[in-house]
N, C-alpha and C positions, 0 to 999 in steps of 0.2 A: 608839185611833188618833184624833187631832185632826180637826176639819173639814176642815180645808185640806190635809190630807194625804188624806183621802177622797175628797174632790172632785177631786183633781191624778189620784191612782190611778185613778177610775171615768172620768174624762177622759181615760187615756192607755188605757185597757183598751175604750172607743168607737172610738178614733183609729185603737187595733191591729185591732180586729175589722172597722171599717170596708174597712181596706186589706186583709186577708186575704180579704175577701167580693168586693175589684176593686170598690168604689165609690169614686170620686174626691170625696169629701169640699171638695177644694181648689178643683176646678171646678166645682162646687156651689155651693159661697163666691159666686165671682167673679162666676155669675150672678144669685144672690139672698142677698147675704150675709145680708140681714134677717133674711130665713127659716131658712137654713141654720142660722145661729146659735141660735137660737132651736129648732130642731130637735135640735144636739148638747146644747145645755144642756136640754133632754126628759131626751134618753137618758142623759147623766151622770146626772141625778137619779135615773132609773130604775134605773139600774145602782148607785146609792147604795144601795139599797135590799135588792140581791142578797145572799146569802150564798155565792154561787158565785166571789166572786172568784180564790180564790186556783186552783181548777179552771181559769175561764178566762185568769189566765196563764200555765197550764200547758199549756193547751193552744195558746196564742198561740205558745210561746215552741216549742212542737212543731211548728208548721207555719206554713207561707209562705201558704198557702193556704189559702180552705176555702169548702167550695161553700155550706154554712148556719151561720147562728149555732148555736151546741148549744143542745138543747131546754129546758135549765136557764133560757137569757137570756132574761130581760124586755124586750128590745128586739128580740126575734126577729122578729117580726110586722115589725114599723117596717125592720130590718133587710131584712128578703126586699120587702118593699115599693120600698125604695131598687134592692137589686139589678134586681129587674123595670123600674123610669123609666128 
């Protein structure tokens, strides 16, 4: 798989997990885009990093919801952090 196909993937598989966990990612933005930015581009790198991808869009693609990240993700901590602010 290409860089850039890696990073677009592990970019939209944050985007999904953020909104299945009910964290507004968008109005995050709007308050501290600096940060926030800079916060997803973390968690893409981190999630570069996973071998769980193809698990979590499977499991994305199963559910609208989900009350935690699964215990595979490297962003789980960061993740239940967000949901808790």
């Amino acid at each position: 798989m290409g860089l850039f196909r890696k990073i677009a993937e592990s970019n939209d598989l944050v985007t999904g997990m953020t909104s299945r966990l009910g964290i507004d990612m968008a109005e995050r933005m709007m308050r501290n885009p600096e940060r926030e930015t800079s916060l997803v581009r973390s968690m893409a790198m981190a999630c570069m990093g996973c071998n769980g991808h193809l698990s979590c869009a499977l499991l994305q693609a199963d559910s609208d919801h989900l009350d935690a990240a699964p215990d595979f993700c490297r962003n789980r901590e960061t993740l239940a952090a967000l949901q808790a602010a």
